[in-house]
C-alpha positions as CSV (number, residue, x, y, z in Angstrom):
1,X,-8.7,-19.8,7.3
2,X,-8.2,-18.6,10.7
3,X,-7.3,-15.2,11.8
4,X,-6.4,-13.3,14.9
5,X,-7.6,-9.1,15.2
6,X,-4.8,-7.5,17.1
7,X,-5.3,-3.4,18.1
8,X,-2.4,-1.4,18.2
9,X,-0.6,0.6,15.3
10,X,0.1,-1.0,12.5
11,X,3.2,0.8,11.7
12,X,4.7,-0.8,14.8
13,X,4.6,-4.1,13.9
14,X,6.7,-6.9,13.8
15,X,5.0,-8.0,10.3
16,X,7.5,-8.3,7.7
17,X,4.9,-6.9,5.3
18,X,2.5,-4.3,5.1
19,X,0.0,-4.7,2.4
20,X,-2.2,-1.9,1.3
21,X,-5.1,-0.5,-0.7
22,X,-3.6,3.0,-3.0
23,X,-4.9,4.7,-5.6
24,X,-3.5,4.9,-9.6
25,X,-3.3,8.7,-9.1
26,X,-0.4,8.8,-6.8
27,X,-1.9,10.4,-3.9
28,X,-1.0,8.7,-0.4
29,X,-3.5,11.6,1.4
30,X,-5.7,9.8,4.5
31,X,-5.5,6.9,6.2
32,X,-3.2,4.6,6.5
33,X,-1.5,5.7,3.2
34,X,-0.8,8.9,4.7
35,X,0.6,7.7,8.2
36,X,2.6,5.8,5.7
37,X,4.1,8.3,3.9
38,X,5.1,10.3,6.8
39,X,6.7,7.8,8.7
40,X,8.4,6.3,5.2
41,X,8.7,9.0,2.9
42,X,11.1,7.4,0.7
43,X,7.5,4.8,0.2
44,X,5.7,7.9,-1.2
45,X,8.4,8.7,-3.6
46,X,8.8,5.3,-5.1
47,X,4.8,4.8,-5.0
48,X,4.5,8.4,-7.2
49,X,7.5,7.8,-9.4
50,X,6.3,4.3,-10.1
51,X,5.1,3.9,-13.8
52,X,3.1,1.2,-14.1
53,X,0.4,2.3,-12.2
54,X,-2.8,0.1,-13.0
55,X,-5.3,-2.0,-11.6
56,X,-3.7,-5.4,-10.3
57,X,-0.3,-3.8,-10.1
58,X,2.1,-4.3,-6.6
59,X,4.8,-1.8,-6.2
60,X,6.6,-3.4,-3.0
61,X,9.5,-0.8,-1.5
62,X,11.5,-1.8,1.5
63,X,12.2,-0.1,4.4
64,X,14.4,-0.5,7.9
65,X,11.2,-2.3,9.0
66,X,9.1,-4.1,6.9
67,X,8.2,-4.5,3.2
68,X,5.3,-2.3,2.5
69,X,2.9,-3.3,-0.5
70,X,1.0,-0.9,-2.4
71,X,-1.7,-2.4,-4.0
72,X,-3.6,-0.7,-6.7
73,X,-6.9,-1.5,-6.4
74,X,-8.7,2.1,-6.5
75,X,-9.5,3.6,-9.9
76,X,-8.6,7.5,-11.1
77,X,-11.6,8.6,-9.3
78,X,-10.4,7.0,-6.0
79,X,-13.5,4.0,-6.1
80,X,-12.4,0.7,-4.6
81,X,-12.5,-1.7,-7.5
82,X,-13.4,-5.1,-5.9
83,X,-12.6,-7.6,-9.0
84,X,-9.1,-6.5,-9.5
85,X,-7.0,-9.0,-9.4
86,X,-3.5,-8.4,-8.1
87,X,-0.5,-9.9,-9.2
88,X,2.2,-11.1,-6.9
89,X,5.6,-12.6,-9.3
């Protein structure tokens, strides 16, 4: 598969999706989580409130300008866990 490495911010662009790495504790502090969550709060607040918080889990939320993506593939002690497998329905 081919792919292309554009610079520039990522919150600016034309993508219809975001996808992204979060954590099952409900923290969106550094990174690109937290640019995130400033620019889109109402992302941060669907991301805490959302229940099902495990490896593999997507919790997509909508905004004016893209879909953003939260994939949880860090564990409760913020490690990256390589072999989980997300689940797109």
């Amino acid at each position: 598969m081919a792919y292309k490495i554009i610079k520039g911010d990522l919150l600016e662009t034309n993508a219809d999706i975001i996808c992204h790495q979060v954590n099952l504790q409900g923290v969106m502090g550094g990174g690109l989580a937290l640019s995130i969550a400033r620019k889109y709060p109402n992302v941060n607040k669907v991301y805490k409130d959302y229940k099902q918080k495990k490896l593999g889990e997507v919790c997509m939320v909508y905004t004016d300008d893209f879909i953003v993506a939260n994939c949880f593939s860090q564990t409760e002690d913020f490690n990256t866990d390589y072999k989980a497998k997300l689940c797109i329905v």
